[in-house]
TILO-345316 format. One record per residue (C-alpha): x, y, z; residue number from 1. Coordinates in nm, 4 decimals, m for minus. Layout:
<pts>
east=X, north=Y, up=Z, num=NUM
...
</pts>
This chain:
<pts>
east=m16.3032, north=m14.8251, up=9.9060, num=1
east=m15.9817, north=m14.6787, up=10.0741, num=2
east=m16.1435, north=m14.7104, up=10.4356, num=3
east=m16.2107, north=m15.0811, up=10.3378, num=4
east=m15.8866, north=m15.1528, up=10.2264, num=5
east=m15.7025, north=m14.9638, up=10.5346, num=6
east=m15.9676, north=m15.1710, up=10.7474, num=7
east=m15.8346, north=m15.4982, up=10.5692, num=8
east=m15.4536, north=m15.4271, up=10.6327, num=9
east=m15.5033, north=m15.3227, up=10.9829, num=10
east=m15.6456, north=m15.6321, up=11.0647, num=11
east=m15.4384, north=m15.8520, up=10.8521, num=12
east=m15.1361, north=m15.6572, up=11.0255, num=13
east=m15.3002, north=m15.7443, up=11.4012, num=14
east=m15.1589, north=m16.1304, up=11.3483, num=15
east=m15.2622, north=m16.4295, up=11.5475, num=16
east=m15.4971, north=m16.1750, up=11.7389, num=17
east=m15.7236, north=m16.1706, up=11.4264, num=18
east=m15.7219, north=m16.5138, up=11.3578, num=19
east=m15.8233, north=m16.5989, up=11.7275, num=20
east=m16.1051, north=m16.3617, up=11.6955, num=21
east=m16.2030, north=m16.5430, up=11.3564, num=22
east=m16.1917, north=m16.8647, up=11.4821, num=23
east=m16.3811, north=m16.8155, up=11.7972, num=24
east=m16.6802, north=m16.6542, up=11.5604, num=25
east=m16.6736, north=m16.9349, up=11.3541, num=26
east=m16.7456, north=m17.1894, up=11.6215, num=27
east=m16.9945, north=m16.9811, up=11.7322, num=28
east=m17.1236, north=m16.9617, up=11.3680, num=29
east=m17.1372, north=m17.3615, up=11.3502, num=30
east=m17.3076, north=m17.3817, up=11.7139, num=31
east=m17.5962, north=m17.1728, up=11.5798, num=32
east=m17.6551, north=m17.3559, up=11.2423, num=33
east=m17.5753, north=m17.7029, up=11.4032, num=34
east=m17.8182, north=m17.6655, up=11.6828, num=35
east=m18.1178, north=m17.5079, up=11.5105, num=36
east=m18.0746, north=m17.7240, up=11.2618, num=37
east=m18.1340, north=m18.0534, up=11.4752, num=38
east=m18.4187, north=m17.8714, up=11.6184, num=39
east=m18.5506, north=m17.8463, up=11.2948, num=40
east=m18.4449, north=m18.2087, up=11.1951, num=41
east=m18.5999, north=m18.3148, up=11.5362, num=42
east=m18.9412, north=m18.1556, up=11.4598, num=43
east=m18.9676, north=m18.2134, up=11.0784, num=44
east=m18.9226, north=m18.6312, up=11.1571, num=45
east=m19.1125, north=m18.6277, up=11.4598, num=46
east=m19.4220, north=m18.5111, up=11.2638, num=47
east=m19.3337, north=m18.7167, up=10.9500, num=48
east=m19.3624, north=m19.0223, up=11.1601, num=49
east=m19.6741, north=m18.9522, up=11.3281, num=50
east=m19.8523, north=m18.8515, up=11.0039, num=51
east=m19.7303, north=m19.1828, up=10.8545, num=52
east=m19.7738, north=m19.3961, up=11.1281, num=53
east=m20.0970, north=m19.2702, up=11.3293, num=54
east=m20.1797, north=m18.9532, up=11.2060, num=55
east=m20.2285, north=m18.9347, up=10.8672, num=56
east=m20.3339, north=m18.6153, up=10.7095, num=57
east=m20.5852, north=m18.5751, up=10.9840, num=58
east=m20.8863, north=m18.7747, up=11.2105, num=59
east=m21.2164, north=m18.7190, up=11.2477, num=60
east=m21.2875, north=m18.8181, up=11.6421, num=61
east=m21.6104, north=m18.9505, up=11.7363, num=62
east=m21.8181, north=m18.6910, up=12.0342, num=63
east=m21.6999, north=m18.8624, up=12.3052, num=64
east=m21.3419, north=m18.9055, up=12.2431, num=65
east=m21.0416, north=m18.6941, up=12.4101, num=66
east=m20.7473, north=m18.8613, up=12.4686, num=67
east=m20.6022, north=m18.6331, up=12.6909, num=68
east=m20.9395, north=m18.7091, up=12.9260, num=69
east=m20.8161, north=m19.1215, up=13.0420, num=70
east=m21.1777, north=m19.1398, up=13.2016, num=71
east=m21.3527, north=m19.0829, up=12.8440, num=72
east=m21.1685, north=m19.3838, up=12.6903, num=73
east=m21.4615, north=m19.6666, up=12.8060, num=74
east=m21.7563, north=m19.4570, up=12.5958, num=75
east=m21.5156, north=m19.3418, up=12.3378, num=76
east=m21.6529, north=m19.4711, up=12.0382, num=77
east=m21.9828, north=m19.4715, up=11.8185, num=78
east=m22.0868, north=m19.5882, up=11.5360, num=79
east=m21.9120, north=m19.4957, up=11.2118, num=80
east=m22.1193, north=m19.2369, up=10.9766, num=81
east=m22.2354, north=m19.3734, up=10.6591, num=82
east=m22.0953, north=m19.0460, up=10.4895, num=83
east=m21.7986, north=m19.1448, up=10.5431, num=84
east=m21.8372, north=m19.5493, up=10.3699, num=85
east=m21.7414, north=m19.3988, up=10.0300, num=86
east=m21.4149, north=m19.3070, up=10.1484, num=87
east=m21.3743, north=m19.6070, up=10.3392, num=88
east=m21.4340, north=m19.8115, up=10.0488, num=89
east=m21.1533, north=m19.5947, up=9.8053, num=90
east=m20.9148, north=m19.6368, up=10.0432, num=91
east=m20.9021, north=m19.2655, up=10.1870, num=92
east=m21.0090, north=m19.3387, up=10.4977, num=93
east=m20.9543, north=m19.5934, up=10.7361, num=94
east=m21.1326, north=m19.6456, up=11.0861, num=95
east=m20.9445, north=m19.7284, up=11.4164, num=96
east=m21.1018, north=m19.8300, up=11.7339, num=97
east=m20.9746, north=m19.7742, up=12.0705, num=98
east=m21.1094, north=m20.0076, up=12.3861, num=99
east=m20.9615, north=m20.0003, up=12.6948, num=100
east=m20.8165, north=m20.3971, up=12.7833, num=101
east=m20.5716, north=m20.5745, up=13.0262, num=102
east=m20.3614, north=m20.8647, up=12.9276, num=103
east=m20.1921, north=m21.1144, up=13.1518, num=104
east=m19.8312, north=m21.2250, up=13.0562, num=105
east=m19.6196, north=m21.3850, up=13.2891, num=106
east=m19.9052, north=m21.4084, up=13.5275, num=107
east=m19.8670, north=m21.0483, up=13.5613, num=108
east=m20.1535, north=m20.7930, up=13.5031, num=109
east=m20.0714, north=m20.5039, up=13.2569, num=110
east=m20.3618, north=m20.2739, up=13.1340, num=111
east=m20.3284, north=m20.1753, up=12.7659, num=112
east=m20.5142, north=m20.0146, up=12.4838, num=113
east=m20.6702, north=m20.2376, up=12.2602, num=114
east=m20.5926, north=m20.0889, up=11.8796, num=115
east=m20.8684, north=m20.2231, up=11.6308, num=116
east=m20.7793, north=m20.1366, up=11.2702, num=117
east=m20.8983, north=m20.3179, up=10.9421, num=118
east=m20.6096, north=m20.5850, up=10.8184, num=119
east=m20.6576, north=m20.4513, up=10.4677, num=120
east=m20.5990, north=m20.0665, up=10.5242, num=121
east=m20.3083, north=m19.8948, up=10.3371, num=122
east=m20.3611, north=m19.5236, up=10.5018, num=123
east=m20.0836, north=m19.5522, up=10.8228, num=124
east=m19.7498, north=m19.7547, up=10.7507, num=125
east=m19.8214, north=m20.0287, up=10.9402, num=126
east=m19.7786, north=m20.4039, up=10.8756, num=127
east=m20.1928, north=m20.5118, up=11.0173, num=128
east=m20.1525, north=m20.7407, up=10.7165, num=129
east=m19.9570, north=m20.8928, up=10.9539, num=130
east=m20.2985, north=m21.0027, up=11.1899, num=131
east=m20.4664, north=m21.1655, up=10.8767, num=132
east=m20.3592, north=m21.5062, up=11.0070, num=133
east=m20.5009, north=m21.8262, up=11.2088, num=134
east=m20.3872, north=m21.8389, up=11.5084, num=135
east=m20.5171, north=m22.2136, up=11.6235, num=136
east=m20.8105, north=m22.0719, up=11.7879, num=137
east=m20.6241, north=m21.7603, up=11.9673, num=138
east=m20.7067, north=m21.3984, up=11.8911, num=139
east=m20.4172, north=m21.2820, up=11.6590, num=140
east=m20.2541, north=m20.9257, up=11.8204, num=141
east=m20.0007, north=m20.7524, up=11.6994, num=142
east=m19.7225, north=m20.5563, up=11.9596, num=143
east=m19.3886, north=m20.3020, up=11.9377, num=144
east=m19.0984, north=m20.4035, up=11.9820, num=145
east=m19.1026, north=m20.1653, up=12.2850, num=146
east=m19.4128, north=m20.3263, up=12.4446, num=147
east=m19.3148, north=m20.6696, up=12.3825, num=148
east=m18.9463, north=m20.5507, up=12.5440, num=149
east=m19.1810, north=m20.4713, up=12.8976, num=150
east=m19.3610, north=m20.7641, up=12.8797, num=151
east=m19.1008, north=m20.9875, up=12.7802, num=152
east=m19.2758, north=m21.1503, up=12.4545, num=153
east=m19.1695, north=m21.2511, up=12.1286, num=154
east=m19.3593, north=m21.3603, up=11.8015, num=155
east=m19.5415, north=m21.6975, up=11.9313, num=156
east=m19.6041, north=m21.6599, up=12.2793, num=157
east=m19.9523, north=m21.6534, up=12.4425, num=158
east=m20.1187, north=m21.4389, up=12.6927, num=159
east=m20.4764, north=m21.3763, up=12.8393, num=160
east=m20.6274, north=m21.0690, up=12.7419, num=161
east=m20.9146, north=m20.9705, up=12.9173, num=162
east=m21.2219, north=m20.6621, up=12.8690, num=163
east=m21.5273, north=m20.5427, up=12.9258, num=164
east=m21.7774, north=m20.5717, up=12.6536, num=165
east=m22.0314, north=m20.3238, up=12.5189, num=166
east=m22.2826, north=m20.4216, up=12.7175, num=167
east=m22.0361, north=m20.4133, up=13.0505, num=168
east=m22.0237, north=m20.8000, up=13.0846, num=169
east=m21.6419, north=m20.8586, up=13.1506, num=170
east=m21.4972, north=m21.1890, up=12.8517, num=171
east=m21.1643, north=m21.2489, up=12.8259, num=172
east=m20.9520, north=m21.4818, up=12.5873, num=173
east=m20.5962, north=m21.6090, up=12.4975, num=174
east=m20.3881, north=m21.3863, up=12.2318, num=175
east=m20.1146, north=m21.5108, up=12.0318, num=176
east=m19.8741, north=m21.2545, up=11.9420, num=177
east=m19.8684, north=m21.2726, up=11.5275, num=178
east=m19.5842, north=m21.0447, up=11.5015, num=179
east=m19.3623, north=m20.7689, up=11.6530, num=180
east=m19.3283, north=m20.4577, up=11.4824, num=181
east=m19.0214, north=m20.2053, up=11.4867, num=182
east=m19.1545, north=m19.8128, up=11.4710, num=183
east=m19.0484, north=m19.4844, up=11.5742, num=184
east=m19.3866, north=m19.3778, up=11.6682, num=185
east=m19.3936, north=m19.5062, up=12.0732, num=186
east=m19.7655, north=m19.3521, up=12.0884, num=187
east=m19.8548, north=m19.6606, up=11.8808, num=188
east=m19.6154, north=m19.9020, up=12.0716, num=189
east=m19.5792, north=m19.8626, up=12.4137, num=190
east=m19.9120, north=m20.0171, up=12.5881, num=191
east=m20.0672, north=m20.1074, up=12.2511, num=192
east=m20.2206, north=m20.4059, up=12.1419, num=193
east=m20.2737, north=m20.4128, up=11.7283, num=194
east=m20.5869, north=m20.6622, up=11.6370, num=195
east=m20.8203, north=m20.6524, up=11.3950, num=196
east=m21.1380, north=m20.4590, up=11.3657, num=197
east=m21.3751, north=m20.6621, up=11.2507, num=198
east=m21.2411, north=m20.8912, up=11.5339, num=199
east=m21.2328, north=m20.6033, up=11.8182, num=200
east=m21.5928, north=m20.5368, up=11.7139, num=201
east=m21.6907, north=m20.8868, up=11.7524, num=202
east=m21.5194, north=m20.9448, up=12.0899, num=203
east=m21.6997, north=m20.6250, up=12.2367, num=204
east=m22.0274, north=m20.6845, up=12.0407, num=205
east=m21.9984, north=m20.3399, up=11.8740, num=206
east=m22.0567, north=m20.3678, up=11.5184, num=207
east=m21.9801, north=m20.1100, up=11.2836, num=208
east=m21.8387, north=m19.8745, up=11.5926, num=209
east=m21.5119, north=m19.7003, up=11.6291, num=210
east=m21.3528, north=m19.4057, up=11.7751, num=211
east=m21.1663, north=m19.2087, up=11.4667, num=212
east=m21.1518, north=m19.1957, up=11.1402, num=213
east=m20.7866, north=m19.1624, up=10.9805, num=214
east=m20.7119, north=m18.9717, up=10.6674, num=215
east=m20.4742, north=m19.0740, up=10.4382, num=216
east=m20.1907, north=m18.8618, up=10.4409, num=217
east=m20.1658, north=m18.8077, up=10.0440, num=218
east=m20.5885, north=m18.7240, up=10.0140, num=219
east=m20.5916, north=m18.3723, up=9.9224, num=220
east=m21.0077, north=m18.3130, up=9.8364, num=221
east=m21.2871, north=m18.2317, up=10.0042, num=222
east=m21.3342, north=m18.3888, up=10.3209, num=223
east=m21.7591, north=m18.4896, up=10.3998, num=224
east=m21.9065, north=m18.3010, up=10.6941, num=225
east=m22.0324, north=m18.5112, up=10.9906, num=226
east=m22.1160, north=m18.5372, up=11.3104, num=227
east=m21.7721, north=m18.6429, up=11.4169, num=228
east=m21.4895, north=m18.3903, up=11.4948, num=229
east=m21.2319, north=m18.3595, up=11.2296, num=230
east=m20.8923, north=m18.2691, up=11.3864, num=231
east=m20.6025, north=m18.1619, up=11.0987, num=232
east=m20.2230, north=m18.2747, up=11.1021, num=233
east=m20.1787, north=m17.9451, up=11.2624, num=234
east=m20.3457, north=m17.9427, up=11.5697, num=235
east=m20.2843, north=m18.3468, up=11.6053, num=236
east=m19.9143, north=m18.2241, up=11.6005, num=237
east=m19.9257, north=m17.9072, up=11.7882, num=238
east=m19.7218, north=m18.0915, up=12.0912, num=239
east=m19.4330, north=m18.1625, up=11.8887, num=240
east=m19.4119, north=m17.7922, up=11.7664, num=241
east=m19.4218, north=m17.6866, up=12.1036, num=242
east=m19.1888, north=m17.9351, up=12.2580, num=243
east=m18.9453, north=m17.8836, up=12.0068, num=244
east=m18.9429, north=m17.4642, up=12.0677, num=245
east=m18.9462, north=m17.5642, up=12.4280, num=246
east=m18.5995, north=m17.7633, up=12.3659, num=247
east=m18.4691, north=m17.4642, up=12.0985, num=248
east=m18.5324, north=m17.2554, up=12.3891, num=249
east=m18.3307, north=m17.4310, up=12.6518, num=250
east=m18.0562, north=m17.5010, up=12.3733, num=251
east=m18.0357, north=m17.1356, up=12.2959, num=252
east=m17.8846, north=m17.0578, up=12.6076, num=253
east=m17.5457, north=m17.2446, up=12.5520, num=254
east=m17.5042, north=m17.0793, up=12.1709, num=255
east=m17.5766, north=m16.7601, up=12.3406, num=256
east=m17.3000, north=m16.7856, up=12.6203, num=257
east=m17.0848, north=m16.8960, up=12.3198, num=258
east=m17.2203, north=m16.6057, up=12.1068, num=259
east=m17.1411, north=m16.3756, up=12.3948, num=260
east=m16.7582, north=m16.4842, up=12.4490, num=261
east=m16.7084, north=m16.4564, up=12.0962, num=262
east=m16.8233, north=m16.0799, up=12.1325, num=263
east=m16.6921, north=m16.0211, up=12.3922, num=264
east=m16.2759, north=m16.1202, up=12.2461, num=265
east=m16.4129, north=m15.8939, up=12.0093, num=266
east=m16.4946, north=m15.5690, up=12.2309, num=267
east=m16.1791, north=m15.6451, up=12.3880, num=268
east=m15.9066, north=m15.6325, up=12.0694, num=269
east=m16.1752, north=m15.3045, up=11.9817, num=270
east=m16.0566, north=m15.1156, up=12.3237, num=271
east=m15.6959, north=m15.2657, up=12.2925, num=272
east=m15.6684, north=m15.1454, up=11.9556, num=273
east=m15.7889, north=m14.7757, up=12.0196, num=274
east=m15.5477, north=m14.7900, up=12.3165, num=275
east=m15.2425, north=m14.8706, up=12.1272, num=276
east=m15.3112, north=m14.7006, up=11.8152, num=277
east=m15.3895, north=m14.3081, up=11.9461, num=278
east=m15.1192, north=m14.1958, up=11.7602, num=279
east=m15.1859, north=m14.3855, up=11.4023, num=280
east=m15.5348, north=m14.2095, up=11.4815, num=281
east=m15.4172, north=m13.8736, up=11.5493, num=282
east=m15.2008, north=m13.8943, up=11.2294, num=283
east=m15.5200, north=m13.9772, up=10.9872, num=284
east=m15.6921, north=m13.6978, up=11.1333, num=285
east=m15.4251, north=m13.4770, up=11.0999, num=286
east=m15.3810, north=m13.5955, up=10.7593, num=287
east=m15.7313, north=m13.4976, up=10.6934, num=288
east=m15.9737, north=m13.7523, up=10.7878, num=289
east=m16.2352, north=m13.7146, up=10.9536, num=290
east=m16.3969, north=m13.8115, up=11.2952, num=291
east=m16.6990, north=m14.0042, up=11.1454, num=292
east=m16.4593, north=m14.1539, up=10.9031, num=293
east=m16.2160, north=m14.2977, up=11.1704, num=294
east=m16.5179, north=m14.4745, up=11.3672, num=295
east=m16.6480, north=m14.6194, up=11.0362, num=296
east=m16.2764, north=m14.7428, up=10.9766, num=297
east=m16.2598, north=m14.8909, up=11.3312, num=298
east=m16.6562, north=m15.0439, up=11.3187, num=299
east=m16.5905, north=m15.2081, up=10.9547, num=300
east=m16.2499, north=m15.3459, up=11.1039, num=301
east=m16.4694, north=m15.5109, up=11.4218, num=302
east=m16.7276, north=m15.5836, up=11.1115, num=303
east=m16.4585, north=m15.7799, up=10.9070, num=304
east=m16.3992, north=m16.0131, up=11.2446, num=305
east=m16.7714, north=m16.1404, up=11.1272, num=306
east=m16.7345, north=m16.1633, up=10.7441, num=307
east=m16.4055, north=m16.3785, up=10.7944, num=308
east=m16.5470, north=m16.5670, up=11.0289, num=309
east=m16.8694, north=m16.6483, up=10.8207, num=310
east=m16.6000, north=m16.7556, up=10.5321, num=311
east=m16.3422, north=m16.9884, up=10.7486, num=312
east=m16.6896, north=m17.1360, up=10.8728, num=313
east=m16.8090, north=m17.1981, up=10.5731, num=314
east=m16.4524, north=m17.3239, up=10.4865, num=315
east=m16.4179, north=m17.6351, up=10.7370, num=316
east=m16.7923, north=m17.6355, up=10.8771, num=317
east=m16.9796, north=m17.6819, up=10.5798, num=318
east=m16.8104, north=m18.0865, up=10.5013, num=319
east=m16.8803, north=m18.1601, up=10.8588, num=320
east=m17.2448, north=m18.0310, up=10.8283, num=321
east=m17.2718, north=m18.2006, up=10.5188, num=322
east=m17.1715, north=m18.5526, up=10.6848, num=323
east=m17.3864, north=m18.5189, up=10.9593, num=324
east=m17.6714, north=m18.4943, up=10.7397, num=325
east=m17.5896, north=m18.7891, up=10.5674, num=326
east=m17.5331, north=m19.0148, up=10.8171, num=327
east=m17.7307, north=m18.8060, up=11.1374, num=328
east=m17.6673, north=m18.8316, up=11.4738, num=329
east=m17.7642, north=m19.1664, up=11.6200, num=330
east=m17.8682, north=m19.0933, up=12.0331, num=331
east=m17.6656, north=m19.2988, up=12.2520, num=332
east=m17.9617, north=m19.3591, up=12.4649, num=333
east=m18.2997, north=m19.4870, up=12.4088, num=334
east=m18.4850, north=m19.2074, up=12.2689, num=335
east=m18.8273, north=m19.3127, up=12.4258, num=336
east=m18.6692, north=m19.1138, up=12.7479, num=337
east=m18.7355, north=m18.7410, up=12.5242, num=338
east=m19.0962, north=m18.7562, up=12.5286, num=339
east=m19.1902, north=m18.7517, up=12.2304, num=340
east=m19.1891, north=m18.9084, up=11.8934, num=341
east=m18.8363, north=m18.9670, up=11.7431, num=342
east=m18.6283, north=m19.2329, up=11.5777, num=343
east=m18.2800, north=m19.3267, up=11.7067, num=344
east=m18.0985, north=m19.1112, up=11.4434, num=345
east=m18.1809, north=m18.7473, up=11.3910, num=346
east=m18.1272, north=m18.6194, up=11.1005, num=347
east=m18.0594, north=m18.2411, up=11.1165, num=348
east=m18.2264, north=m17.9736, up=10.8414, num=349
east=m17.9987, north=m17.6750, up=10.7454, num=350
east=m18.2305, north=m17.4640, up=10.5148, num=351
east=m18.0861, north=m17.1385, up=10.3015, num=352
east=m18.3253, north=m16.9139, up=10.5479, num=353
east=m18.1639, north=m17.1068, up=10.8226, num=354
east=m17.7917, north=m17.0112, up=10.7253, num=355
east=m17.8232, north=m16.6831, up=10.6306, num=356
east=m18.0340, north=m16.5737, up=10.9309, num=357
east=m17.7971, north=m16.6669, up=11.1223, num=358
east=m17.5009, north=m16.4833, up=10.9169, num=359
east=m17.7046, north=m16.1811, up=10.9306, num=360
east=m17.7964, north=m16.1526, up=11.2820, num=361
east=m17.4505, north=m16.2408, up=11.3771, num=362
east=m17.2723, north=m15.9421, up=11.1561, num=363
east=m17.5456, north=m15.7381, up=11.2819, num=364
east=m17.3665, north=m15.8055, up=11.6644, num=365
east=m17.0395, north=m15.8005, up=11.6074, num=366
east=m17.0937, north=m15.4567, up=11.4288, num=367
east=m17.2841, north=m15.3394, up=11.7517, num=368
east=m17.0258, north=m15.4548, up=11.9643, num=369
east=m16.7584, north=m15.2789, up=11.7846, num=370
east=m16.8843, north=m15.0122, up=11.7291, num=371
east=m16.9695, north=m14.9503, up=12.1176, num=372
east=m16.6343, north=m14.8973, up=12.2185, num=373
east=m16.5707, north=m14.6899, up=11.9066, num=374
east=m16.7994, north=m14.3823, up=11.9911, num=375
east=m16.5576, north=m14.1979, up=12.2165, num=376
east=m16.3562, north=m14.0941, up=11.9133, num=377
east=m16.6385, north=m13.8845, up=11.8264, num=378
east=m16.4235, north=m13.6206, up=12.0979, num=379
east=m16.1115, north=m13.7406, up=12.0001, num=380
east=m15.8600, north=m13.4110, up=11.9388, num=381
east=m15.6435, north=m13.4435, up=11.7163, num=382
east=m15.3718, north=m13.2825, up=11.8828, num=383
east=m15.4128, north=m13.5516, up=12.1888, num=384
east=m15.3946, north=m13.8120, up=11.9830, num=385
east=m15.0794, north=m13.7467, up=11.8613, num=386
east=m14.9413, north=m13.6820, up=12.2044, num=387
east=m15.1074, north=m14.0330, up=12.2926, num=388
east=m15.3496, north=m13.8996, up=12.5007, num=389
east=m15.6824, north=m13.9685, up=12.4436, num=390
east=m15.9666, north=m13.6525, up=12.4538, num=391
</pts>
C-alpha cells in the first residue's frame, strides 16, 4: 500500500509529463476498441444481410451446382425432391432457380442471371410479391436499384430478354420491369434479374426444377436428408469471416504503430526518470528499502500510465463510442467498391470481451515496457546513488 501510494505521488508530482503520457494511451486505447469494433460491426451486418436476404439459415444445392465454377451454371439445376414438398408447403423452405440469360436494354447486350423464386415465399426479405402482376403481355422481372443504375432502367421500361431453353432451343421475350428494389445484399442485385418461378420454369420448359433450396432463417428442426447438398449459414458465409480478418489484419497495423508510440513516450519518461532521480533512489535504499522493492515502485509507476489512461478513456471516449453506435458511420463512397456485402452505414459492435481485452493486453505492455528499463537497478549501490552515479 505505501509503494502504491509513493508510486501515485511520484507521478502526480511529474506534471504535464504524466498527463501527456495519459493522453497518448488513451487514444491509443480508443483506436483499438474503435477499430475492432467496426470490424466486428462490419462482419456481424454483412452476414445478417445475407442470411436475410439470400441465405437464410442455410441451402441445400442441387449436384451440379457450384457457383464459384461459372461453366456449371447452364446444367445447374434438377428437379426438386419430393422430401422436401412438406417444407415447401409450411413455409420453411423456399426454392430458387438460377438460369443463365441476356437482356437487351438500350440496344445493348448485357448477360445476367435469371433469379426464379415463388411470388408467395416469405423465407428471404424480399418484395417477389412485387412480380405477382400483369404486365400487358410482358414477362414481369424484378431488378436492384444497382442493376437498374448500369442499365439505366426505371419501374416501366421494357427490354428483350433472351435464353436458352431446356432443351437448348434459344426463345427470347420482352420484360417489363415491375419494380426496383433497394438492398444491401449486391450478390442479389448486381446482374440479377428477379421473376417468378413458376414463370422461369415455363419459359425454359423445366417444370418442377431448380437449383437450391433456401431455409428459412428462424427454422430450427430437423432438416430431411436428400440427394441435394445442404450447405449451413456457416460455410455460405465463410468469405465474409475471412474478408473481414483479412481487413482487421491490415487495420491492425496503424493501432499498432499508434500502440508502439504510446510505449515508446512511456520507456522514455521510465529512463528519464531513473536518470534524474538517482539520488531520491539512493535515499530509499539507504532508508531501508530494498532493490526488488524500488523496481516494483518504478514498474507500478510505468503501470499507473495504463490504469489512468484506461480511466480518462473511458472518461471522454465512451459518449463518442456511444454516438457512433447510434447513428454509425455512413461510407462516403459507394460501398459496392469493398467487395463484399455491406450497407452504406456501419454500425460498429463494442462487446464487454471486446473492451476489456483490450484493457488487459494493453496494461500487460505498458508494464513490460516499464519495467525493461527498470532492471538495471537490480545493481544499483546504494552508495552511487547517492553520489548520482549510477552502478
Amino acid at each position: 500500500m505505501v509503494i502504491l501510494k509513493l508510486a501515485y505521488r511520484n507521478l502526480r508530482g511529474a506534471g504535464i509529463r504524466t498527463w501527456l503520457n495519459i493522453f497518448v494511451l488513451s487514444i491509443a486505447f480508443l483506436a483499438i476498441i474503435y477499430l475492432k469494433g467496426m470490424y466486428n460491426g462490419m462482419q456481424d451486418q454483412s452476414i445478417r444481410i445475407s442470411e436475410n436476404t439470400d441465405k437464410g439459415s442455410g441451402q441445400y444445392w442441387c449436384e451440379v451446382y457450384d457457383p464459384y465454377d461459372p461453366l456449371s451454371l447452364p446444367d445447374a439445376h434438377d428437379e426438386i425432391p419430393a422430401v422436401f414438398d412438406p417444407f415447401r408447403e409450411s413455409g420453411v423452405m423456399t426454392p430458387v432457380m438460377l438460369y443463365q440469360g441476356a437482356i437487351y436494354p438500350e440496344n445493348r447486350m448485357k448477360n445476367v442471371m435469371l433469379r426464379g423464386v415463388d411470388h408467395e415465399q416469405t423465407v428471404m426479405n424480399v418484395p417477389t410479391h412485387e412480380l405477382n402482376v400483369e404486365a400487358d403481355g410482358y414477362i414481369p422481372v424484378m431488378i436492384g436499384q444497382r442493376m437498374a443504375r448500369s442499365i439505366n432502367a426505371e419501374e416501366g421500361d421494357i427490354f428483350t430478354m433472351q435464353w436458352r431453353d431446356g432443351n437448348g432451343a434459344y426463345d427470347a421475350r420482352d420484360a417489363k420491369v415491375v419494380h426496383v428494389m433497394v438492398t444491401d445484399n449486391l450478390t442479389i442485385d448486381v446482374g440479377n434479374v428477379w421473376l417468378d418461378l413458376s414463370l422461369l420454369q415455363d419459359i425454359t420448359r423445366l417444370d418442377n426444377y431448380a437449383t437450391m433450396m433456401v431455409v428459412d432463417k428462424s427454422y430450427s428442426g430437423e432438416l430431411p436428408e436428400s440427394s441435394w447438398t445442404y450447405h449451413s449459414l456457416v460455410e455460405l458465409t465463410a468469405d465474409i469471416r475471412e474478408m473481414t480478418e483479412m481487413k482487421s489484419k491490415g487495420g491492425s497495423i496503424f493501432y499498432g504503430v499508434l500502440m508502439a508510440l504510446a510505449l515508446l513516450a512511456v520507456f522514455d519518461t521510465q529512463v528519464l526518470s531513473i536518470w534524474r532521480r538517482r539520488k531520491e533512489m539512493g535515499t530509499l535504499m539507504a532508508l531501508g528499502m530494498t532493490r526488488l522493492t524500488l523496481i516494483k515502485l518504478f514498474t507500478l509507476e510505468g503501470s499507473m500510465y495504463g490504469i489512468f489512461a484506461a480511466i480518462l478513456a473511458t472518461i471522454y471516449g465512451a459518449p463518442l463510442l456511444y454516438l457512433n453506435n447510434m447513428k454509425g458511420l455512413t461510407m462516403p463512397m459507394d460501398v459496392d467498391s469493398f467487395g463484399m456485402v455491406l450497407p452504406q452505414t456501419l454500425y460498429p459492435e463494442y462487446s464487454l470481451s471486446l473492451i476489456l481485452g483490450t484493457i488487459i493486453v494493453v496494461l500487460i505492455t505498458v508494464t513490460i515496457t516499464s519495467y525493461i528499463p527498470v532492471r538495471k537497478l537490480a545493481q544499483l549501490k546504494p552508495t552511487d546513488a547517492l553520489r548520482g552515479k549510477m552502478s
